[in-house]
PyMOL CGO cylinders between C-alpha atoms (Angstrom):
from pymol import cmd
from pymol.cgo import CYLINDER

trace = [
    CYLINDER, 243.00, 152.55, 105.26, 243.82, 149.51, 106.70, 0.3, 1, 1, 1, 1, 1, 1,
    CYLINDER, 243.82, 149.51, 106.70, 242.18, 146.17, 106.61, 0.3, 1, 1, 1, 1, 1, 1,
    CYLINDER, 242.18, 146.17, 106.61, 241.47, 142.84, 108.53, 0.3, 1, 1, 1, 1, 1, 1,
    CYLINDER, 241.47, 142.84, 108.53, 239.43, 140.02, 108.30, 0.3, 1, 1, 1, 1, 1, 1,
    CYLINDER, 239.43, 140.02, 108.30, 237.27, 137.97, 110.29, 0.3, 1, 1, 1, 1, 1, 1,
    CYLINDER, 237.27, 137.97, 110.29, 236.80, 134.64, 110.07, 0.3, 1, 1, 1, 1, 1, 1,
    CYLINDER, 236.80, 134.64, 110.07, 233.50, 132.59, 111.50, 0.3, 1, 1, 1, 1, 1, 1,
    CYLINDER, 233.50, 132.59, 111.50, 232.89, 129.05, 111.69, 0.3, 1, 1, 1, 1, 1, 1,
    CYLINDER, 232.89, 129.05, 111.69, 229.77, 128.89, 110.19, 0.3, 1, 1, 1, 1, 1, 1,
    CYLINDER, 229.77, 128.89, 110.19, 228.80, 124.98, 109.87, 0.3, 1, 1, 1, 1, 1, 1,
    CYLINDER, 228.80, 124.98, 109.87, 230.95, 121.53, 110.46, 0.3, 1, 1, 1, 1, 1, 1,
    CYLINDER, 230.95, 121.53, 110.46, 229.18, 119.21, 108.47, 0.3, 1, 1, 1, 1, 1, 1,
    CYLINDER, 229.18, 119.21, 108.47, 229.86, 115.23, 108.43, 0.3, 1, 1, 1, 1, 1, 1,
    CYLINDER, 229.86, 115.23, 108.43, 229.10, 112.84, 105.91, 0.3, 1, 1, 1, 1, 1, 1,
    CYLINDER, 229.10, 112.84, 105.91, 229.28, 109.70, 107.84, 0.3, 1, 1, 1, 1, 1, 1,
    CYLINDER, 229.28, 109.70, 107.84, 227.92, 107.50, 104.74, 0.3, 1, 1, 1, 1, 1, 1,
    CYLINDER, 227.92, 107.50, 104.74, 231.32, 108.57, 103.32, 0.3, 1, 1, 1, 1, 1, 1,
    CYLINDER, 231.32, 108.57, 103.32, 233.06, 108.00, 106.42, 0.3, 1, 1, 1, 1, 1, 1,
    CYLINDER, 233.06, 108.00, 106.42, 232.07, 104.40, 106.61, 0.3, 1, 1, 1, 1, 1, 1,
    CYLINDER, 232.07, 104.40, 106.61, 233.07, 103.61, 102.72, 0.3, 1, 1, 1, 1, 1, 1,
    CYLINDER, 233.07, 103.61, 102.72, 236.37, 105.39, 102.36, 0.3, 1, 1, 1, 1, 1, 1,
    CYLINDER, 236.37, 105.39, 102.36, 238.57, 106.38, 106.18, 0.3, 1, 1, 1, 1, 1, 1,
    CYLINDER, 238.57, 106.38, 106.18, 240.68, 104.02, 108.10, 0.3, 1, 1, 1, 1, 1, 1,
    CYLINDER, 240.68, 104.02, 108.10, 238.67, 105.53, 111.22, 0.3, 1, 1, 1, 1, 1, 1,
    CYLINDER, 238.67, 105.53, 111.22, 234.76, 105.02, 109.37, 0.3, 1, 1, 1, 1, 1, 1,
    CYLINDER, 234.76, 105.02, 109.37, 233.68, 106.56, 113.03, 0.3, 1, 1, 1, 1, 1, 1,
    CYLINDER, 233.68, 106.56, 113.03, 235.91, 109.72, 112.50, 0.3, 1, 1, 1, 1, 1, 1,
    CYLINDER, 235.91, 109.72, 112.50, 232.98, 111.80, 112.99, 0.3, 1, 1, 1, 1, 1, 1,
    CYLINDER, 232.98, 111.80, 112.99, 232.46, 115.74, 112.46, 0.3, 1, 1, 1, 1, 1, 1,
    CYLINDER, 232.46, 115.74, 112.46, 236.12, 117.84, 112.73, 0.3, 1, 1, 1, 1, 1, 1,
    CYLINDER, 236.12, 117.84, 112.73, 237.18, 118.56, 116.14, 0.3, 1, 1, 1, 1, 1, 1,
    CYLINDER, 237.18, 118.56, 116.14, 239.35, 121.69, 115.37, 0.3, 1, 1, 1, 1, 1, 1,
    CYLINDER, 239.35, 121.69, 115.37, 236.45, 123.70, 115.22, 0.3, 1, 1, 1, 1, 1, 1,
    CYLINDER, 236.45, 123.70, 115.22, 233.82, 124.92, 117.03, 0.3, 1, 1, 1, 1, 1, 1,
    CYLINDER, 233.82, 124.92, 117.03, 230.20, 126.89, 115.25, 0.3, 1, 1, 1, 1, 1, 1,
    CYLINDER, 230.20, 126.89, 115.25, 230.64, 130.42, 116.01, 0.3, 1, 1, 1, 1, 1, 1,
    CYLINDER, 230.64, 130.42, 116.01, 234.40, 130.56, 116.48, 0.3, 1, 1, 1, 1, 1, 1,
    CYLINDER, 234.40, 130.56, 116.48, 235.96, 133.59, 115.57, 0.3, 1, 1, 1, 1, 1, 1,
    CYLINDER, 235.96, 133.59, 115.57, 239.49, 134.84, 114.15, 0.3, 1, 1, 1, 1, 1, 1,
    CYLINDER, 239.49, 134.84, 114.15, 240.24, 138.19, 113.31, 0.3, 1, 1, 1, 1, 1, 1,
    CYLINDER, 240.24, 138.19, 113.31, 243.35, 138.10, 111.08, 0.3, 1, 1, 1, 1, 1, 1,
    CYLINDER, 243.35, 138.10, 111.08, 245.87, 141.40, 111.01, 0.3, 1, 1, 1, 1, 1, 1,
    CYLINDER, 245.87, 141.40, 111.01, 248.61, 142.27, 107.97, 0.3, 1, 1, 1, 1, 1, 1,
    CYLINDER, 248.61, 142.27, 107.97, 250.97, 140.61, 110.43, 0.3, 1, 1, 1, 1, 1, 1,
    CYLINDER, 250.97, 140.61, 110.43, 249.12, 137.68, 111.03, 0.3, 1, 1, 1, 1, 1, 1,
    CYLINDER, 249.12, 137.68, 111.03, 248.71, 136.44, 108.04, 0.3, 1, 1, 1, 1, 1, 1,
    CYLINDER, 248.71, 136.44, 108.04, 251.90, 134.15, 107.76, 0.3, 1, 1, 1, 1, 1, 1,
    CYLINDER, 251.90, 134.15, 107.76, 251.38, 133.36, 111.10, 0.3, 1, 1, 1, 1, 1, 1,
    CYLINDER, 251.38, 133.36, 111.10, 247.75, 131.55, 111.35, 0.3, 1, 1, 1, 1, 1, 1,
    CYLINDER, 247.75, 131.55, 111.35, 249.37, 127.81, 111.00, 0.3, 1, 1, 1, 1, 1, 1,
    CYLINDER, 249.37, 127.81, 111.00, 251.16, 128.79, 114.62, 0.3, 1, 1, 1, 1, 1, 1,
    CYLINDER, 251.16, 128.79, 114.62, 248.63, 125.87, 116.07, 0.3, 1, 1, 1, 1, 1, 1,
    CYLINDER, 248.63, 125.87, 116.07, 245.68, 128.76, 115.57, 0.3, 1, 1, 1, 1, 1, 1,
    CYLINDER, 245.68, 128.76, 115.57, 244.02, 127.24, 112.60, 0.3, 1, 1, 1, 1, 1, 1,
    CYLINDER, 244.02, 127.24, 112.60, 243.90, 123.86, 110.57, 0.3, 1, 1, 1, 1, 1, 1,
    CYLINDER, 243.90, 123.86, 110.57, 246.39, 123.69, 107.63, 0.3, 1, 1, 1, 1, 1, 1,
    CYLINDER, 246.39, 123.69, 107.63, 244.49, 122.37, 105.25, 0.3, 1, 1, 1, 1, 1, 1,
    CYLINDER, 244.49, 122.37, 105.25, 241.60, 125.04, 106.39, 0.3, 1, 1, 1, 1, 1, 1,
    CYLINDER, 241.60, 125.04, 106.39, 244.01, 127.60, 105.53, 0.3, 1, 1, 1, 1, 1, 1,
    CYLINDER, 244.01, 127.60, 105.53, 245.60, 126.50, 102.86, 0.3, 1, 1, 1, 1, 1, 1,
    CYLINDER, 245.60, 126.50, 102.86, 241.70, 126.35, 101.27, 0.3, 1, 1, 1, 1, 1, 1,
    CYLINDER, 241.70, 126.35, 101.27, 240.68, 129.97, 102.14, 0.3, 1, 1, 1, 1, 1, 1,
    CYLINDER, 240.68, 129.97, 102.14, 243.81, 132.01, 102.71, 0.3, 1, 1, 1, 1, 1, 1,
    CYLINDER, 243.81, 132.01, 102.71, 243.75, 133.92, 98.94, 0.3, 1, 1, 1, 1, 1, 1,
    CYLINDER, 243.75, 133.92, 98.94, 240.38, 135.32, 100.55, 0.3, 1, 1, 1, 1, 1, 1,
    CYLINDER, 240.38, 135.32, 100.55, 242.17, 136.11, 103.78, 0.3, 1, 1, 1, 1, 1, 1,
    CYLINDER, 242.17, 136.11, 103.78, 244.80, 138.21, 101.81, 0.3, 1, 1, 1, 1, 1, 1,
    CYLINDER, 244.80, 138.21, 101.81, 242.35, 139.45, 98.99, 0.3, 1, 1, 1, 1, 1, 1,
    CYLINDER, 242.35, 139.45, 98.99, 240.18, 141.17, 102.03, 0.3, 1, 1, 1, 1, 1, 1,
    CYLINDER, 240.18, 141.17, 102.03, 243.59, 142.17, 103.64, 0.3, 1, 1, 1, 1, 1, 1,
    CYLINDER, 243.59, 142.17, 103.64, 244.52, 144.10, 100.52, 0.3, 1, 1, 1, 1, 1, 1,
    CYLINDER, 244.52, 144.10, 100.52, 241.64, 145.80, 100.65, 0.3, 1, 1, 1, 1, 1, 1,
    CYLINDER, 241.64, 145.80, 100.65, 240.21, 143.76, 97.35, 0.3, 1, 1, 1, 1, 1, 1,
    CYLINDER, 240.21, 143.76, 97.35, 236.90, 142.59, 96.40, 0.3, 1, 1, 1, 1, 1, 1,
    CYLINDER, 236.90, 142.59, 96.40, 236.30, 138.94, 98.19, 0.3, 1, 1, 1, 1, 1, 1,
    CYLINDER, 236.30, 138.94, 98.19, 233.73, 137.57, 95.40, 0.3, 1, 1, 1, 1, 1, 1,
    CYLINDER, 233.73, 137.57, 95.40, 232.40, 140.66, 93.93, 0.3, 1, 1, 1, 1, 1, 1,
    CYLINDER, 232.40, 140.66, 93.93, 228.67, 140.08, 91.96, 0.3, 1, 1, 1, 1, 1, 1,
    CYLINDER, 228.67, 140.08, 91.96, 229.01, 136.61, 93.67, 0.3, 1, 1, 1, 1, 1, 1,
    CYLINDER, 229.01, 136.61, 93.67, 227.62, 137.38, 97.22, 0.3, 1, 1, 1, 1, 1, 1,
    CYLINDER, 227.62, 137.38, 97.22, 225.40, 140.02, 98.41, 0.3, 1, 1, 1, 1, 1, 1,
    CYLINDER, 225.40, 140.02, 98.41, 228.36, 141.91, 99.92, 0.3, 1, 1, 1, 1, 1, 1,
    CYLINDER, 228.36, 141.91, 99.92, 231.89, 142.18, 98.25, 0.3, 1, 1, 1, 1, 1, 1,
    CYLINDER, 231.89, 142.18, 98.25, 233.69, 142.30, 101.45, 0.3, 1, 1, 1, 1, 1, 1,
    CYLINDER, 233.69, 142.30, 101.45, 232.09, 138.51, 102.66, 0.3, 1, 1, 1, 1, 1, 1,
    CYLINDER, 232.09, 138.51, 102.66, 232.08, 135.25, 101.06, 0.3, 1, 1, 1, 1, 1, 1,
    CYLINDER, 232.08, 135.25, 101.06, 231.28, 131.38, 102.13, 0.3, 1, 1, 1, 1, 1, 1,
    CYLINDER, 231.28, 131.38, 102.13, 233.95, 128.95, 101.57, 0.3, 1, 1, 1, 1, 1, 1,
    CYLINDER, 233.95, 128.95, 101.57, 234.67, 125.52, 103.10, 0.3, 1, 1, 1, 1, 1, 1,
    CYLINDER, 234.67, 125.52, 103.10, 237.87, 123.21, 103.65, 0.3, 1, 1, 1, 1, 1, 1,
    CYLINDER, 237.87, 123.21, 103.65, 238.81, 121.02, 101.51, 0.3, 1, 1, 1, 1, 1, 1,
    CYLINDER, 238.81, 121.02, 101.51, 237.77, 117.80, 103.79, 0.3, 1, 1, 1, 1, 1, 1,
    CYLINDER, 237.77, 117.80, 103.79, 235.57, 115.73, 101.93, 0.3, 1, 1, 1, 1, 1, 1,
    CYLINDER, 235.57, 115.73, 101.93, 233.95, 113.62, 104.60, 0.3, 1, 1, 1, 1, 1, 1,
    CYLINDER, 233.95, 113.62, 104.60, 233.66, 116.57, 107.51, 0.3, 1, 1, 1, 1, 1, 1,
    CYLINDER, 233.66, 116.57, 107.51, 233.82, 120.11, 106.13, 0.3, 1, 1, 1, 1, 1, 1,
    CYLINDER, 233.82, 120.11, 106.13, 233.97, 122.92, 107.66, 0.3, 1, 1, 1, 1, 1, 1,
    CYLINDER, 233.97, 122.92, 107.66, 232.26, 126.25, 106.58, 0.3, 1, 1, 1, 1, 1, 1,
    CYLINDER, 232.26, 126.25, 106.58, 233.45, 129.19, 106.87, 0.3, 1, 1, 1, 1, 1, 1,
    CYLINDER, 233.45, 129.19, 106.87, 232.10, 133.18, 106.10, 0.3, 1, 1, 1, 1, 1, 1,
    CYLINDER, 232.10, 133.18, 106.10, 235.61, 135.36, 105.50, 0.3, 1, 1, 1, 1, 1, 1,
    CYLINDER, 235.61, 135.36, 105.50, 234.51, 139.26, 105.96, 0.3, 1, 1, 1, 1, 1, 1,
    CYLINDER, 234.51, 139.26, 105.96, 236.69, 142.24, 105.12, 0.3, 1, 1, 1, 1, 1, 1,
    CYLINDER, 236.69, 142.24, 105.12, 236.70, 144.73, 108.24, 0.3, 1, 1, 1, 1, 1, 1,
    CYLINDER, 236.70, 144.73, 108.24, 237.57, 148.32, 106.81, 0.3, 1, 1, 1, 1, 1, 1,
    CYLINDER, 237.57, 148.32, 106.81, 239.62, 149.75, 109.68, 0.3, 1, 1, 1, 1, 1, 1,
    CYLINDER, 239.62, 149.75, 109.68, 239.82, 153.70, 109.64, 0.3, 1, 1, 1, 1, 1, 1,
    CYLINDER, 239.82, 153.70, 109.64, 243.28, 154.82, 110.11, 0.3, 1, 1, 1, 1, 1, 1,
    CYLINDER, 243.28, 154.82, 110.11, 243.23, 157.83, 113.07, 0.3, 1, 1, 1, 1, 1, 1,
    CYLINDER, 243.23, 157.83, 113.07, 244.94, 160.68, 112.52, 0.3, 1, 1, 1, 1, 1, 1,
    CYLINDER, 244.94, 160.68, 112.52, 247.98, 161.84, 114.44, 0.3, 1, 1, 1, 1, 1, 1,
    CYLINDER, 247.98, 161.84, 114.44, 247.37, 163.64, 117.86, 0.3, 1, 1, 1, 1, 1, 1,
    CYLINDER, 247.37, 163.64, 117.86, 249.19, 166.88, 117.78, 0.3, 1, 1, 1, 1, 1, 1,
]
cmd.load_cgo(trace, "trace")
């Protein structure tokens, strides 16, 4: 069987309060990679590819052992979520996250036509 994973920007939060006390730009505002609802579907041989100007760096670099856990075929965050295949994680900006729901996508292989 082989596996993908999608990947769904689920929330951009910003905490301006934080913003103001600690950036060089205290009116950075909310991240502007991302858009709610934005989609990637990631494929074995896309994997080490994603930083090609398709996805934030530090984004990745936060939830890619979930990307390659669901395209292993693994448990994401078994008797954590409500379904093994899907889990919520978030970048690692502090002042304008970004939330994202990683789902394993069982593919069914098809069988030679003869």
């Amino acid at each position: 069987m082989e596996h993908k994973c999608k990947i769904t920007v689920l929330r951009k939060e910003c905490f301006q309060d934080l913003q103001e006390q600690y950036l060089a730009d205290p009116k950075s505002g909310p991240c502007f990679l991302f858009e709610v609802g934005q989609e990637f579907i990631v494929g074995q041989n896309d994997f080490f590819h994603m930083l090609d100007g398709k996805f934030c760096g530090e984004a990745w670099d936060a939830i890619s052992r979930y990307v390659y856990a669901a395209l292993q075929g693994g448990s994401i965050m078994n008797g954590w979520t409500n379904d093994e295949k899907m889990m919520i994680a978030c970048c690692n900006d502090g002042t304008r996250p970004v939330i994202f729901k990683i789902e394993r996508i069982d593919v069914e292989e098809s069988s030679p036509k003869h």
